[in-house]
Residue, then its C-alpha position, 0 to 999 in steps of 0.5 A: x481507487x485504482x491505479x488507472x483511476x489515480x492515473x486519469x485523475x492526475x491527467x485532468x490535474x496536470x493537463x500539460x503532462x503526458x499520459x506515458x509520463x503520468x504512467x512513469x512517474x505513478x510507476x515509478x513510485x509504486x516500483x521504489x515503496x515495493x523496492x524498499x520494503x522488499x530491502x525491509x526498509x520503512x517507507x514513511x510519507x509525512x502527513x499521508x503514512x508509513x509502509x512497513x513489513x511486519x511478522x506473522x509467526x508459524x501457527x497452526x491454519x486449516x486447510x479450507x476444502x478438506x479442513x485438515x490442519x496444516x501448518x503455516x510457515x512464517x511470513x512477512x506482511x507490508x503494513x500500512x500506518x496512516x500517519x496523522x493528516x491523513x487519519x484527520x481527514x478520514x475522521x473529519x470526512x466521516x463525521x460530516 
């Protein structure tokens, strides 16, 4: 799903809400995960998840045109946990 998928599917759900403001509210809380996790902070959302960065070490990668090796400086990744309800869920939903 994408966000302008999310957006029209909370139109049809809440019919008494406005577009700007559907648009307000998904952006709003795209823009406060991005935030905290940028402050490294745990973003945790009960029963759907948990956001968080993780650390990838320097290593050794290879150039995939000339594949010459390079090295690969650290960096930080967002990660995504599924938190239980939503791990069900999908298990259920599959078994189906």
């Amino acid at each position: 799903m994408t966000k302008s998928e999310l957006i029209a599917a909370l139109m049809q759900k809440h019919l008494h809400l406005q577009l700007k403001d559907i648009n307000l509210i998904v952006n709003t809380v795209f823009d406060s995960i991005s935030t905290s996790l940028a402050d490294n902070n745990r973003v945790e959302l009960r029963g759907f998840g948990a956001f968080s960065i993780k650390e990838r070490d320097p290593r050794i990668g290879r150039n995939p045109k000339t594949g010459e090796q390079v090295q690969v400086s650290k960096k930080y990744i967002p990660f995504f946990k599924t938190g239980k309800d939503l791990h069900a869920r999908i298990n259920k939903a599959r078994k189906a």
